[in-house]
C-alpha positions in Angstrom: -29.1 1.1 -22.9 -30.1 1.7 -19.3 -26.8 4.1 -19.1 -28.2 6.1 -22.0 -31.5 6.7 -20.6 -30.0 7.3 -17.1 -27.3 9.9 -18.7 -30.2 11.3 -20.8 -32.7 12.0 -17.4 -29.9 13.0 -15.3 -29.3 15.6 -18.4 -32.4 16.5 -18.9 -32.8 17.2 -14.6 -30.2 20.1 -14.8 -31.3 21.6 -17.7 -35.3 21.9 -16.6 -33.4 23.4 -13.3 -31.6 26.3 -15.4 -34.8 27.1 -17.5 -37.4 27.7 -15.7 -36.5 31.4 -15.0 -37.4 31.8 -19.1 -40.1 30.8 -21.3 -37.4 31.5 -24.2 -35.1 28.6 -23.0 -38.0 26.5 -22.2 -38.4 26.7 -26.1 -35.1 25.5 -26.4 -35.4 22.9 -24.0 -38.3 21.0 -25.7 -35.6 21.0 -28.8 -33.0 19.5 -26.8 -35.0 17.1 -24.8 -36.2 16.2 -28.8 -33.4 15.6 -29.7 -32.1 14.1 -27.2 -34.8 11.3 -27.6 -34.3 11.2 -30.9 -30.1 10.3 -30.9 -31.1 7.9 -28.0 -33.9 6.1 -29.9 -31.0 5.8 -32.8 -28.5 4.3 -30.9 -31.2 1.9 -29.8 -32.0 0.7 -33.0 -28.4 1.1 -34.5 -27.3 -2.0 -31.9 -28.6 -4.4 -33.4 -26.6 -3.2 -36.9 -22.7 -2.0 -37.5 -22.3 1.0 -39.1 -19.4 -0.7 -40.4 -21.2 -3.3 -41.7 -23.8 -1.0 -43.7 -21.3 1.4 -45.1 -19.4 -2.0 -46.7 -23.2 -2.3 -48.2 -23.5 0.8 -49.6 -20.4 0.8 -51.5 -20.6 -2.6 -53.1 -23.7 -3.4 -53.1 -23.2 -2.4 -57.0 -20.5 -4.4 -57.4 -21.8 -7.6 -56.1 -25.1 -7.1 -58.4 -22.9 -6.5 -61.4 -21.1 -10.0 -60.4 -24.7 -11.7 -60.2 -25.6 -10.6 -63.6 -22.4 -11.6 -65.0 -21.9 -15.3 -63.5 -25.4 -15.7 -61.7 -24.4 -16.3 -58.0 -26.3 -14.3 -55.7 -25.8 -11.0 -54.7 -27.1 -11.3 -51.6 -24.2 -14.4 -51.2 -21.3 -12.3 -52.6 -22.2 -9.4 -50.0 -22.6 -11.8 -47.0 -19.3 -13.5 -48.2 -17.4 -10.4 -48.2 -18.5 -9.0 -44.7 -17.6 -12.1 -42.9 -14.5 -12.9 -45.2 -12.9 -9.2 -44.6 -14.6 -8.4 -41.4 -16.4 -5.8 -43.5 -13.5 -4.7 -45.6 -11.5 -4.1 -42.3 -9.6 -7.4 -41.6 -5.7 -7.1 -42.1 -5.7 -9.2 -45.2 -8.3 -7.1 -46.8 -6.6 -4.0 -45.7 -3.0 -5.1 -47.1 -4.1 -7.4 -50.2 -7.9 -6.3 -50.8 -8.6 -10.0 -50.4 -12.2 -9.7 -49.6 -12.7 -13.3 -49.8 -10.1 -15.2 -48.0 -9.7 -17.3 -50.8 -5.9 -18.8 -50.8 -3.5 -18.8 -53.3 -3.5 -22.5 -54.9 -1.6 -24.2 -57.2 -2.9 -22.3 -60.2 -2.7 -18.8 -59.1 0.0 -17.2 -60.8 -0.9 -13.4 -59.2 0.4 -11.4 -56.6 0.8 -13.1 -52.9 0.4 -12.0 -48.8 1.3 -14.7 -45.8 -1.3 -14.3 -43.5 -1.8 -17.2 -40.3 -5.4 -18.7 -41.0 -5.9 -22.5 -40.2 -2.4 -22.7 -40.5 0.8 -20.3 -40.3 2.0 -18.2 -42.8 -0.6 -19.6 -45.4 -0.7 -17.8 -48.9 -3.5 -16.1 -50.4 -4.1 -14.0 -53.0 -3.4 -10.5 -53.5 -5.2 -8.1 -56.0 -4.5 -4.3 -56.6 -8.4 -3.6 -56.3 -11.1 -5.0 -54.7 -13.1 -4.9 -57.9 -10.0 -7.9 -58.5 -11.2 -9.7 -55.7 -14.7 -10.1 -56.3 -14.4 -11.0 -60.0 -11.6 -13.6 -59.2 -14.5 -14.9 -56.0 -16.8 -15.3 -59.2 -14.6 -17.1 -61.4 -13.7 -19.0 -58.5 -17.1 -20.3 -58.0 -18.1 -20.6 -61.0 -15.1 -22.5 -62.8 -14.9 -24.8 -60.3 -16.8 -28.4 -60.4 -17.0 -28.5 -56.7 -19.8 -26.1 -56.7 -21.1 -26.5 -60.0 -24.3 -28.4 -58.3 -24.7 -24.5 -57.0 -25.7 -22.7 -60.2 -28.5 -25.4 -60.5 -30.3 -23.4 -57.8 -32.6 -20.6 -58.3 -30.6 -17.4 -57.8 -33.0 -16.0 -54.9 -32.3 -19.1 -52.7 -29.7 -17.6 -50.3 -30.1 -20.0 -48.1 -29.6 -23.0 -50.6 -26.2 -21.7 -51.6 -25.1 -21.1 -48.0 -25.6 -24.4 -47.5 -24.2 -25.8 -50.7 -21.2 -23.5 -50.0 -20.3 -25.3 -46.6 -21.4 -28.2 -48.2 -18.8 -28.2 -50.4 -16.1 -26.7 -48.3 -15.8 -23.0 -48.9 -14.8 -23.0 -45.2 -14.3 -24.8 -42.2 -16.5 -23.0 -39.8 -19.3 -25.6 -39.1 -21.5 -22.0 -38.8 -20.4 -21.1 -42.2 -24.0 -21.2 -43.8 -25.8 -19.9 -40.5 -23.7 -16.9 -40.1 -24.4 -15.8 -43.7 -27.8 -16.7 -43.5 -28.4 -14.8 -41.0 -26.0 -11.6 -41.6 -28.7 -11.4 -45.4 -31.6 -11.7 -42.9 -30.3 -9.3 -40.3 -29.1 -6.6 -43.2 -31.8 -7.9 -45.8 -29.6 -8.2 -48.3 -31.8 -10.4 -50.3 -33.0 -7.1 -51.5 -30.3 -7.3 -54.1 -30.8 -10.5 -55.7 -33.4 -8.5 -57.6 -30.7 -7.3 -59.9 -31.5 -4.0 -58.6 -29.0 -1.8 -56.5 -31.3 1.2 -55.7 -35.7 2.1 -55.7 -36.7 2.9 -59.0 -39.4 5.1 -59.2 -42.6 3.1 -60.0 -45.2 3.5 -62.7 -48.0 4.2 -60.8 -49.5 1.2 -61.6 -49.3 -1.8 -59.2 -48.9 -5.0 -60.5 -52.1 -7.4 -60.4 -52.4 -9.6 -57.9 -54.1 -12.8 -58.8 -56.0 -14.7 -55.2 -55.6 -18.3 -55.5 -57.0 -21.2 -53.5 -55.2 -22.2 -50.6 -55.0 -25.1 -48.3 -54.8 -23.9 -44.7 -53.1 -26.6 -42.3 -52.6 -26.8 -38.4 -49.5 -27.5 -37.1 -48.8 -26.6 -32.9 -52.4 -25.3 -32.1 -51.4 -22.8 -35.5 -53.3 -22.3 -38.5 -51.1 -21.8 -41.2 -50.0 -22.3 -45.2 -47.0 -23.4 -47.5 -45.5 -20.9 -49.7 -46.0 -22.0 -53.8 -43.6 -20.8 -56.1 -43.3 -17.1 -56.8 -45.2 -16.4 -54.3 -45.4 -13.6 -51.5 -47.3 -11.6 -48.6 -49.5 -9.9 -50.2 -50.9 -12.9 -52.5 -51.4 -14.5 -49.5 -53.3 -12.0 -47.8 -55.4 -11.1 -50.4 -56.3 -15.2 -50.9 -57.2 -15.3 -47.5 -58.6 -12.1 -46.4 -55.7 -10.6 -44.3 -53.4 -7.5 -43.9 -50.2 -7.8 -45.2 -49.0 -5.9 -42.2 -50.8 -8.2 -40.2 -49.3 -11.1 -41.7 -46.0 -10.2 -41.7 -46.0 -9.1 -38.0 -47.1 -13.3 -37.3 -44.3 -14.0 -39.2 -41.9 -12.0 -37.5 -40.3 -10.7 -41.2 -39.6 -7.2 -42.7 -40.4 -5.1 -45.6 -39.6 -7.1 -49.0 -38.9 -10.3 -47.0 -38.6 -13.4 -50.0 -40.8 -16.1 -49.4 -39.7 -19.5 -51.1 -41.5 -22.2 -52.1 -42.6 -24.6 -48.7 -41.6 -21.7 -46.3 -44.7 -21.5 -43.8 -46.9 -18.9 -43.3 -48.8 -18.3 -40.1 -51.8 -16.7 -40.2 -52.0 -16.0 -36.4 -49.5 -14.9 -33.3 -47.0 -17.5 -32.8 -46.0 -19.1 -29.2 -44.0 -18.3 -26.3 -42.8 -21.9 -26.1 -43.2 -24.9 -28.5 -46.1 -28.3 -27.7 -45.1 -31.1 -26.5 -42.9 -33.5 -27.1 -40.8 -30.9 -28.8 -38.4 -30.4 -25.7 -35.2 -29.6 -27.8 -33.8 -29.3 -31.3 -30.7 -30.1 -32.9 -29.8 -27.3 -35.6 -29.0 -28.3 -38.9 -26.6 -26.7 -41.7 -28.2 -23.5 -43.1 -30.6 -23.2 -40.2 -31.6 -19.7 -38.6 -33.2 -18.9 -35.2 -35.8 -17.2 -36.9 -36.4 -20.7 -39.5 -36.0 -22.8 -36.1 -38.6 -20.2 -34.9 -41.4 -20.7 -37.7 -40.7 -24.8 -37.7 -42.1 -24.8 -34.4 -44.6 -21.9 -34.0 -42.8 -20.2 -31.3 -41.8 -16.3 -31.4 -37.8 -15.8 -32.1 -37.8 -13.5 -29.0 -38.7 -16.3 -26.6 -36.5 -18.8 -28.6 -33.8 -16.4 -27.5 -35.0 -15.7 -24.1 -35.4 -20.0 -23.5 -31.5 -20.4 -24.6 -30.2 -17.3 -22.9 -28.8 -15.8 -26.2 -27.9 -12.8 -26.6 -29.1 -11.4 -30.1 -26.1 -11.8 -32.7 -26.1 -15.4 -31.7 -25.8 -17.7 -34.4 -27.0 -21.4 -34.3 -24.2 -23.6 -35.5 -24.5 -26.8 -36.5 -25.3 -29.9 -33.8 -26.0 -27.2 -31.3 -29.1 -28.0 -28.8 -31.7 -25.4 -28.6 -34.8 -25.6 -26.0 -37.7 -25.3 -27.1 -39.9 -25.2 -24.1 
């Protein structure tokens, strides 16, 4: 980032030099220096997401929607499944089979077949002649399965259930499994999708009522703070209690359409640089995130970053010792 800006003033040095003679190409130097800003600022914020990763979104986002109304596992899942799985549609496997989900051949599949070194060499998987093949077959495989059969008990906006339940019960061997797609719905809000919906509709005009209920407001860490009920969101909980929903959010650390689930806390102040005492260190558990670590002990997911030396697509795996303070 500092070689952009540096490139960017260096730039910007020469051309002030060559247009001063003019107030014409002073005009066109505020537009440059504009835009300039402009394609830097973008590449700032575009680090944090692959363009690879969003353009595997946008074309099947549909597709894994129209799998979640069909068998009723989360879209959000299916997405965060196929960009790891495929490497966001770009992995060799994906490429030559449209395999988007790694998933192997096995004694009962009776389609086509690639040999492709995974935890072994020259293991089989499956081979479709569409993706739209592969994600049905993912479904069916999930769903006819008795191994995750305790998944479809779960409420189908409780991504992070089934990332757990899907380590759990050994989708894959990556002790990380259920943190990395945790976190890749967080980081790309994918939950948006477990709506049903693939795209805005355009509203009503009318806003749907929003009932304030009574709340109990605990302290936990020198924090004031609440418990998520069923159903519940932001903006009930800001207009209970008297608050912005911008204001809450920003405590929370949490964007636009962010799902709250039921016993998820909600702070109603700025969280810490550094967790109380005793809490020195914590050992992360399956189908934990930093920013989940982050709210369990009050602290702000930037420090909890900066107090483990992370860099920012870190992801917690499982028995891994964070500090806390």
């Amino acid at each position: 980032m500092r070689q952009i800006w540096f490139l960017v003033f260096i730039f910007a040095k020469i051309i002030i030099h060559r247009v001063q003679s003019t107030m014409k190409l002073r005009i066109r130097f505020c537009g440059l220096v504009t835009l300039l800003f402009i394609v830097s600022v973008s590449v700032a914020s575009g680090q944090r997401k692959l363009a690879s990763y969003q353009k595997y979104i946008r074309e099947y986002s549909g597709l894994a929607v129209e799998q979640q109304r069909k068998y009723r596992i989360p879209a959000s899942i299916t997405l965060a499944q196929g960009l790891l799985e495929s490497g966001a549609g770009q992995s060799d496997l994906a490429r030559r089979s449209n395999n988007h989900f790694g998933i192997k051949c096995h004694s009962d599949w009776r389609g086509g077949r690639v040999y492709h070194d995974d935890d072994l060499r020259g293991e089989c998987f499956r081979k479709y002649k569409k993706v739209e093949d592969s994600y049905t077959d993912h479904s069916r495989f999930l769903a006819e399965r008795p191994r995750y059969a305790s998944l479809f008990k779960l409420n189908i906006k409780d991504y992070k259930g089934w990332a757990r339940g899907l380590q759990k019960c050994g989708y894959a061997t990556d002790r990380a499994y259920a943190n990395k797609l945790i976190k890749v719905i967080e980081d790309y809000e994918l939950y948006r999708f477990d709506s049903g919906k693939t795209q805005k509709t355009k509203s009503s005009g009318k806003k749907p009522a929003i009932v304030a209920t009574k709340r109990t407001v605990y302290r936990t860490h020198g924090l004031l703070y609440v418990y998520a009920t069923d159903n519940d969101s932001f903006e009930q909980i800001a207009a209970s209690l008297g608050f912005s929903v911008k204001e809450l959010k920003k405590y929370n650390e949490v964007p636009e359409d962010f799902p709250l689930q039921k016993g998820d806390i909600v702070y109603l102040e700025k969280k810490k640089k550094k967790a109380d005492k005793p809490h020195y260190d914590y050992v992360v558990q399956i189908g934990e995130s930093m920013h989940s670590i982050a709210q369990k002990f009050g602290i702000q997911i930037k420090s909890l970053y900066k107090l483990n030396k992370k860099p920012k697509d870190y992801v917690p795996e499982e028995g891994d010792v964070l500090k806390l303070r």
